[in-house]
N, C-alpha and C positions, 0 to 999 in steps of 0.2 A: 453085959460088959463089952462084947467083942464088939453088937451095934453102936455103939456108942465111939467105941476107938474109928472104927469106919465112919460115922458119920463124921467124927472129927478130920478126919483125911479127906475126906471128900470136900468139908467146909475149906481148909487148909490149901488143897490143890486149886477150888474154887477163886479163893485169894489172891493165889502166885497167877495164877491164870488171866483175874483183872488186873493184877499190878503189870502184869507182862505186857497187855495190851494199852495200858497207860504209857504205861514209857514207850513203847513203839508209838500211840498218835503224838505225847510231846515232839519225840526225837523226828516224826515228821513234820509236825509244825515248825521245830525250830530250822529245820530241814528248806523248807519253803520260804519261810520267815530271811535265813540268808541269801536264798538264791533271788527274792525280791531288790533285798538293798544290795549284792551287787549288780543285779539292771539297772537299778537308778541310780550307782554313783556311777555307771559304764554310763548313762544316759547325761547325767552331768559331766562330765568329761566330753564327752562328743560337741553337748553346747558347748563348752566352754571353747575348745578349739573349731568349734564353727565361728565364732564370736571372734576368735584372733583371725581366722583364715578375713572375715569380712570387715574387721578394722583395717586390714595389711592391704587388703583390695581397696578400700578408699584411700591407704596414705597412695597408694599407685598411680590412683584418678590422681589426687590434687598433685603427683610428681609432672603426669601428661599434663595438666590444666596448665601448667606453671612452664611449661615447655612446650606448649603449643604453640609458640610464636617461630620455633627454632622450624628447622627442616626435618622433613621426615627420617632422616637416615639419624640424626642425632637424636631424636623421638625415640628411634626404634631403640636405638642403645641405651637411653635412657631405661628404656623398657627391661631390655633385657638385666641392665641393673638390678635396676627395685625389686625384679621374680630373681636374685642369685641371693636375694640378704634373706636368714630364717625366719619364718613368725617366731 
């Protein structure tokens, strides 16, 4: 009778023991799983404001294009303009 209760224990400990280990690989997978997706929304984010930074840089050009006729000193302020307004 006593083997029996022992073996029982031992099966029982055996159990808690793979459940234990289960939930710790989940809880690292899900662990991993969010530190992925926020790199990639950090990584979509960065496009996205590379993408405004290099729209804001061609409306700049076509402000020079459109003022290259003027002198340079009104060029320059021009310039200094269009880099004080936000993307």
């Amino acid at each position: 009778m006593e083997m029996v209760k022992q073996d029982n224990r031992r099966q029982l400990c055996a159990r808690s023991i793979s459940d234990l280990f289960l939930k710790i690989i989940i809880k690292l997978y899900l662990m991993r799983f969010e530190q992925d997706q926020k790199e990639t929304e950090d990584a979509c984010r960065f496009a996205e404001q590379n993408v405004a930074a290099q729209r804001y840089f061609v409306e700049v050009l076509q402000v020079l294009i459109m003022f290259k006729h003027l002198n340079s000193r009104i060029c320059y302020l021009c310039i200094l303009l269009c880099l004080q307004v936000e993307v």
